[in-house]
VOLUMTI-787723 format. One record per residue: residue number from 1; y, z, x of N, C-alpha, C, O in turn; residue in one letter; chain. Coordinates in Angstrom, 2 decimals, m for minus. Layout:
% VOLUMTI-787723
> nr  n_y  n_z  n_x  ca_y  ca_z  ca_x  c_y  c_z  c_x  o_y  o_z  o_x  rest  kette
> NUM  Y  Z  X  Y  Z  X  Y  Z  X  Y  Z  X  A  A;
...
% end
This chain:
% VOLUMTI-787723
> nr  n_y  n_z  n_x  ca_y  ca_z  ca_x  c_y  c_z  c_x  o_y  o_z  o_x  rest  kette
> 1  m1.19  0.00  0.84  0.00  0.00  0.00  1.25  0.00  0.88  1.59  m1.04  1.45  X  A;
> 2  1.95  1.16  1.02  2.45  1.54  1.91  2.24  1.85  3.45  1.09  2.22  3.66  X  A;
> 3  2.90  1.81  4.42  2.65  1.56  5.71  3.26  3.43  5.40  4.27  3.81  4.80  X  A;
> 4  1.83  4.50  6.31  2.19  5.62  5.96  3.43  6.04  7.11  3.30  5.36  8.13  X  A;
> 5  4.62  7.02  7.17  5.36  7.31  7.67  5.05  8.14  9.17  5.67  8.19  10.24  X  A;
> 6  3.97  8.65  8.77  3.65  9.55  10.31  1.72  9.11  10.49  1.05  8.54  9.63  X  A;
> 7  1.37  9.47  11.50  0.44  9.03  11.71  m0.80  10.36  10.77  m0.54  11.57  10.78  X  A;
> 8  m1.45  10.07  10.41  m2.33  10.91  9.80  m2.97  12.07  10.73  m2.95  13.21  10.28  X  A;
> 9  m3.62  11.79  12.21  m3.97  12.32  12.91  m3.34  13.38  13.49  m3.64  14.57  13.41  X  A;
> 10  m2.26  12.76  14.21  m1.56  13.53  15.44  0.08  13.74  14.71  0.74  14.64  15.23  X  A;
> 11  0.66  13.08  13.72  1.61  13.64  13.25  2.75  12.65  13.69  3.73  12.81  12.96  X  A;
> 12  3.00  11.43  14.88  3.81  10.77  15.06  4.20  9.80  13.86  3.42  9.34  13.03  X  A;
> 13  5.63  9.55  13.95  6.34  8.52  13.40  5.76  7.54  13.80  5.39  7.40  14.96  X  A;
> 14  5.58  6.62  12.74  4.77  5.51  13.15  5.55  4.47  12.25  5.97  3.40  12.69  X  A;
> 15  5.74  4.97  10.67  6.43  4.15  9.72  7.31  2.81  10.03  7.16  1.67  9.59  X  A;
> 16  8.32  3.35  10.95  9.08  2.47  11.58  8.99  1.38  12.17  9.68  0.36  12.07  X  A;
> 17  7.78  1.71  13.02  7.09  0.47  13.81  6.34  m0.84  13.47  5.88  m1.72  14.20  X  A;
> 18  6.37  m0.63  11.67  5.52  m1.86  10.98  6.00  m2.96  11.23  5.41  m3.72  12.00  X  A;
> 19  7.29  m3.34  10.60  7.94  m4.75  10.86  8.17  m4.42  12.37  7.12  m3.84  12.63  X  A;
> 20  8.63  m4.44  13.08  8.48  m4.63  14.08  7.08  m4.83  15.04  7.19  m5.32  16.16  X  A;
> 21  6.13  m4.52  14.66  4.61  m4.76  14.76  4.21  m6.12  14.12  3.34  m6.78  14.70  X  A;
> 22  4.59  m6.45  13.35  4.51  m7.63  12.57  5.09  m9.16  12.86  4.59  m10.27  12.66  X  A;
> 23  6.65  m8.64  13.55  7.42  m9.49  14.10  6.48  m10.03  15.72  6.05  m11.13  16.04  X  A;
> 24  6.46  m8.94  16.29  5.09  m9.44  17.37  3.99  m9.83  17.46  3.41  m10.35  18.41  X  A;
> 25  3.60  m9.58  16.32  2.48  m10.37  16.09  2.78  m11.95  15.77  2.20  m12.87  16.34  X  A;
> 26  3.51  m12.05  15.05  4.20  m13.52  14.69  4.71  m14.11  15.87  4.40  m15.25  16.22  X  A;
> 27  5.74  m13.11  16.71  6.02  m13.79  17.91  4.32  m14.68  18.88  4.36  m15.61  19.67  X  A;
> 28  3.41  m14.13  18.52  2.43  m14.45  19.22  1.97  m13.49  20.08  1.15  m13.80  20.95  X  A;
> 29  2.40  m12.29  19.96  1.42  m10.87  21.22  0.22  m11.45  20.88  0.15  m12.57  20.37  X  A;
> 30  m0.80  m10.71  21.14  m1.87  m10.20  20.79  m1.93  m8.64  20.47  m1.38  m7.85  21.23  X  A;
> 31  m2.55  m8.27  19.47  m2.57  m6.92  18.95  m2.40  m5.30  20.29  m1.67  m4.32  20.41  X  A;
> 32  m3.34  m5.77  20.88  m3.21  m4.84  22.17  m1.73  m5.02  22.50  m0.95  m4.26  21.92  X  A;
> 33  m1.29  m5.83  23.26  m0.25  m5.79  24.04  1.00  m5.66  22.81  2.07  m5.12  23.11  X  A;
> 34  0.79  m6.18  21.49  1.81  m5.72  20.50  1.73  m3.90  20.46  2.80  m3.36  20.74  X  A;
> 35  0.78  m3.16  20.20  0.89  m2.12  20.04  1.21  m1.04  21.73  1.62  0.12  21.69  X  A;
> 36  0.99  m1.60  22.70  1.55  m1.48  23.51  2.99  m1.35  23.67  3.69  m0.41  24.05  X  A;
> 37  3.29  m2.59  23.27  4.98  m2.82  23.22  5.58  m1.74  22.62  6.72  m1.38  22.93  X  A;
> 38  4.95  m1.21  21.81  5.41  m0.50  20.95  5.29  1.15  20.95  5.47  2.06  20.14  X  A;
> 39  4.94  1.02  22.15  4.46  3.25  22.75  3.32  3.53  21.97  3.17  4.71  21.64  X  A;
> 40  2.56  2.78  21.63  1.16  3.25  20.67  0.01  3.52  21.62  m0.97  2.80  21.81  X  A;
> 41  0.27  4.55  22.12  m0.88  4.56  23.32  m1.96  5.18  22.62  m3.07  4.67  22.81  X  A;
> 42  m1.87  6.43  21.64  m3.19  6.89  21.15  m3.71  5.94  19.84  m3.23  5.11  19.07  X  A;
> 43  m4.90  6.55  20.07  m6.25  5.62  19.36  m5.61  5.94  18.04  m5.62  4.94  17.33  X  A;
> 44  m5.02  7.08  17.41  m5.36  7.41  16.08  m4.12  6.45  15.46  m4.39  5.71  14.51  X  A;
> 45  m2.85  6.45  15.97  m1.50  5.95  16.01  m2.08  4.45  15.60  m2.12  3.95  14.48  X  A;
> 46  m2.57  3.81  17.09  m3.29  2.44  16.60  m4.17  1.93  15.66  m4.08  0.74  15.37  X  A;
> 47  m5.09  2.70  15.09  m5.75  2.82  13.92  m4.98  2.78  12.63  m5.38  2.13  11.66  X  A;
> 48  m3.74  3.57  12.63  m2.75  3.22  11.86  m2.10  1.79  11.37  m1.84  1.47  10.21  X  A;
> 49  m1.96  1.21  12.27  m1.43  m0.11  12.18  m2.62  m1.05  11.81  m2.89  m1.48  10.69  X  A;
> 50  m3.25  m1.27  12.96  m4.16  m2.01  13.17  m5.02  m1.80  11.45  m5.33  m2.90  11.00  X  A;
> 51  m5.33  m0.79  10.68  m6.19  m1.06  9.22  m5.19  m0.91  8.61  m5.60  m0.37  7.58  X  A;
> 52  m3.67  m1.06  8.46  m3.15  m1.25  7.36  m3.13  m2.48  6.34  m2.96  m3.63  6.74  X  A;
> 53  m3.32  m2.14  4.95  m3.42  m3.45  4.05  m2.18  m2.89  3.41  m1.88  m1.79  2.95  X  A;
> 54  m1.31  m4.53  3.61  0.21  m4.25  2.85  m0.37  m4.67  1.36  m0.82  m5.78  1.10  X  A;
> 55  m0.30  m3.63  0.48  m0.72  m4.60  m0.71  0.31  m4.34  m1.92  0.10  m4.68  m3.09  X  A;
> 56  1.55  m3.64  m1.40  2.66  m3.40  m2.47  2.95  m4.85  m2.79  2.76  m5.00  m3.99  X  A;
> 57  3.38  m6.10  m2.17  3.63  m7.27  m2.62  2.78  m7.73  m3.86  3.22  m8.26  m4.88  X  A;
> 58  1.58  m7.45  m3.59  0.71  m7.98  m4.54  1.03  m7.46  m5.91  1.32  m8.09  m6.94  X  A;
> 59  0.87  m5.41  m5.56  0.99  m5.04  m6.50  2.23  m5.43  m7.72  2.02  m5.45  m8.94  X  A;
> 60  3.33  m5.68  m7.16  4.47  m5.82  m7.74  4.73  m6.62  m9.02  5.56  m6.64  m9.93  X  A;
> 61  3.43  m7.38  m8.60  3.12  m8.97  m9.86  2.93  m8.46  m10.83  3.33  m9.21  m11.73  X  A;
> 62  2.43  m7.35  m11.31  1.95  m6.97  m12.09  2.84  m5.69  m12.91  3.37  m4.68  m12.44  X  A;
> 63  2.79  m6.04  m13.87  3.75  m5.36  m15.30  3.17  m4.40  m15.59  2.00  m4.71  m15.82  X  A;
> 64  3.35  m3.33  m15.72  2.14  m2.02  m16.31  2.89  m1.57  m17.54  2.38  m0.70  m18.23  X  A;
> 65  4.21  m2.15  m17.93  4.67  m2.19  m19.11  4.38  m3.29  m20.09  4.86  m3.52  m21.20  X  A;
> 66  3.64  m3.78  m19.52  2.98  m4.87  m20.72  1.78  m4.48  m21.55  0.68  m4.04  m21.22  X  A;
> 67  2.53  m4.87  m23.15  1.19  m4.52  m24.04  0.39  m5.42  m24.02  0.82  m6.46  m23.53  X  A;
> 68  m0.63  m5.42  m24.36  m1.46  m6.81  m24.85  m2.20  m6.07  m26.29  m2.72  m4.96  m26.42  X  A;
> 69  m2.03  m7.10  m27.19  m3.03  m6.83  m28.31  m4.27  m7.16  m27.78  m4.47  m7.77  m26.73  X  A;
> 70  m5.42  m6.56  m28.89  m6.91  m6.58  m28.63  m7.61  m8.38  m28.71  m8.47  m9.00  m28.09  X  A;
> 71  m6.79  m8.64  m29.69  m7.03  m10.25  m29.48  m6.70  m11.42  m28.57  m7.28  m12.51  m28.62  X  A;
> 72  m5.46  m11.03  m27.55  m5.03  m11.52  m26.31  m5.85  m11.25  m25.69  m6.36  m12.17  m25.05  X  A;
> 73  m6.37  m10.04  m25.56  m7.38  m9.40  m24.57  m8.65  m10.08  m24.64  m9.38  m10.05  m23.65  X  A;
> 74  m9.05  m10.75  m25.77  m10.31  m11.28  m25.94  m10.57  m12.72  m25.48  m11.54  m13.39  m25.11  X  A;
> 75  m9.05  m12.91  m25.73  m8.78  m14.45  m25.62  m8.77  m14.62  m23.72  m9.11  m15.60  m23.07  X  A;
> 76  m8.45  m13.82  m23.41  m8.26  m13.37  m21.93  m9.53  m13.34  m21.12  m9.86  m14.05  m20.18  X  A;
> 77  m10.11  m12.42  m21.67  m12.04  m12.15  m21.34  m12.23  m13.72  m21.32  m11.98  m14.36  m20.30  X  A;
> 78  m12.58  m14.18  m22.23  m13.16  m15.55  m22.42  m12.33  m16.67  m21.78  m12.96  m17.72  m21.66  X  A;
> 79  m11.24  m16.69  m21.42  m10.85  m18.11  m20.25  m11.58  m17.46  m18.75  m11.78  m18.10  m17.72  X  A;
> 80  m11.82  m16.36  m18.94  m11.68  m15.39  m17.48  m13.30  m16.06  m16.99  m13.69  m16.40  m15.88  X  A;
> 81  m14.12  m16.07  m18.53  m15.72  m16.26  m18.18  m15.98  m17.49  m18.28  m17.17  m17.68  m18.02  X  A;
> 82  m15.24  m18.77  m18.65  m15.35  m19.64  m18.97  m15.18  m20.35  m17.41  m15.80  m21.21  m16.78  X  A;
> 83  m14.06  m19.52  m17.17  m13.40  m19.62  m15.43  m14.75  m19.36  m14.53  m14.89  m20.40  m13.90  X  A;
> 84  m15.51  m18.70  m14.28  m16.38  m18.39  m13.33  m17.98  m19.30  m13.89  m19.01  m19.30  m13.22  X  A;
> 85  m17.84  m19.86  m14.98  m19.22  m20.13  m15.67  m18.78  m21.73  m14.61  m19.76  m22.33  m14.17  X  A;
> 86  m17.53  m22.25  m14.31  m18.15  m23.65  m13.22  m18.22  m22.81  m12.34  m18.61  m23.12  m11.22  X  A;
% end
């Protein structure tokens, strides 16, 4: 979801370092020498970065204020199975 603010393990600020972790990676580092760049010398710090899944973008698509009646919903089910039946 969120890129967590301190490291879970050892307690460092880490939050900060995402986009900028990201930007090096794009620049073309390689992960080592990106988290390098970046004072990430312990394992737990790097573990941080390295398994984060950004998935707030994704989440965002999605309305949790939306109703749906029971018959949208049905109508929904069935393109959904119709979808996977090719």
């Amino acid at each position: 979801m969120i890129i967590p603010v301190r490291c879970f393990t050892c307690g460092k600020v880490i939050g900060n370092k995402w986009d900028l972790y990201l930007d090096l990676l794009a620049a073309g580092y390689e992960e080592k020498d990106a988290l390098n760049a970046l004072s990430l010398n312990r394992y737990c710090c790097r573990r941080m970065l390295m398994t984060h899944v950004d998935l707030i973008e994704k989440l965002l698509t999605y309305n949790t204020l939306e109703k749906v009646t029971p018959q949208e919903f049905e109508k929904i089910q069935q393109e959904r199975d119709q979808q996977q039946e090719f």
